[in-house]
Structures are given as structure tokens and as C-alpha cells.
C-alpha positions, 0 to 999 in steps of 0.5 A: 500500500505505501507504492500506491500512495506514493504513486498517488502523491506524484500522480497528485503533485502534477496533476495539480502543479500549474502549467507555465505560461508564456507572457508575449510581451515579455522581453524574449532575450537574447534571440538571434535571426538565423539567415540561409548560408549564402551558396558556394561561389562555383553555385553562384557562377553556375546558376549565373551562367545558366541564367545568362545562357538564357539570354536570347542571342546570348553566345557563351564563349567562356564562362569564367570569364562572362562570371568575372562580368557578372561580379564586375557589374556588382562591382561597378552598380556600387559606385553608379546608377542602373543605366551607367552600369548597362551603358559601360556594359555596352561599351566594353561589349560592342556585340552585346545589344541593349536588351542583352546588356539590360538582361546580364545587368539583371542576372548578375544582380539576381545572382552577385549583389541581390541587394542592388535590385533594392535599389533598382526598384526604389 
């Protein structure tokens, strides 16, 4: 009988033990934002050379360099506007046609330095 009632006393001391509540209000501590891992460089060049691969009339010739291009862009979006950076990009490139600059500009933004197409949409 002294197992039952020493069960009976645990089964009690839960049963009536109040359950902790959490105040929303309350401040949370020391809570951290967790943010994706950022892919790998050679990710990043393949997804932008399969992004550019998509341009129409688009012709890779060697893909390491058209990455160099795309982080040069980034580079280059830094220091300037939109439309500087597609004009320098038809400069230096006098095959490319404004619709092919305007689209590698994009890609390398997509892909290089997201945080330039904030700027780009306002």
C-alpha cells in the first residue's frame, strides 16, 4: 500500500502543479535571426551562367570569364546608377545589344549583389 500512495502523491503533485505560461510581451532575450548560408561561389557562377545562357542571342564563349562580368557589374552598380552600369556594359561589349546588356545587368544582380535590385526598384 505505501507504492500506491506514493504513486498517488506524484500522480497528485502534477496533476495539480500549474502549467507555465508564456507572457508575449515579455522581453524574449537574447534571440538571434538565423539567415540561409549564402551558396558556394562555383553555385553562384553556375546558376549565373545558366541564367545568362538564357539570354536570347546570348553566345557563351567562356564562362569564367562572362562570371568575372557578372561580379564586375556588382562591382561597378556600387559606385553608379542602373543605366551607367548597362551603358559601360555596352561599351566594353560592342556585340552585346541593349536588351542583352539590360538582361546580364539583371542576372548578375539576381545572382552577385541581390541587394542592388533594392535599389533598382526604389
Amino acid at each position: 500500500m505505501g507504492r500506491h500512495l506514493v504513486a498517488l502523491a506524484a500522480v497528485w503533485a502534477i496533476w495539480t502543479a500549474a502549467p507555465a505560461a508564456a507572457d508575449p510581451g515579455a522581453d524574449p532575450g537574447d534571440v538571434q535571426t538565423l539567415r540561409p548560408p549564402r551558396p558556394s561561389a562555383a553555385a553562384l557562377d553556375a546558376e549565373f551562367t545558366a541564367l545568362v545562357m538564357q539570354i536570347p542571342g546570348m553566345h557563351l564563349v567562356n564562362a569564367t570569364i562572362t562570371d568575372q562580368g557578372g561580379r564586375t557589374v556588382c562591382k561597378y552598380l556600387d559606385s553608379h546608377n542602373l543605366a551607367d552600369t548597362e551603358a559601360a556594359l555596352l561599351g566594353d561589349n560592342p556585340s552585346f545589344t541593349p536588351a542583352e546588356a539590360s538582361a546580364f545587368v539583371s542576372d548578375a544582380m539576381q545572382v552577385y549583389c541581390p541587394t542592388h535590385i533594392r535599389q533598382v526598384i526604389g
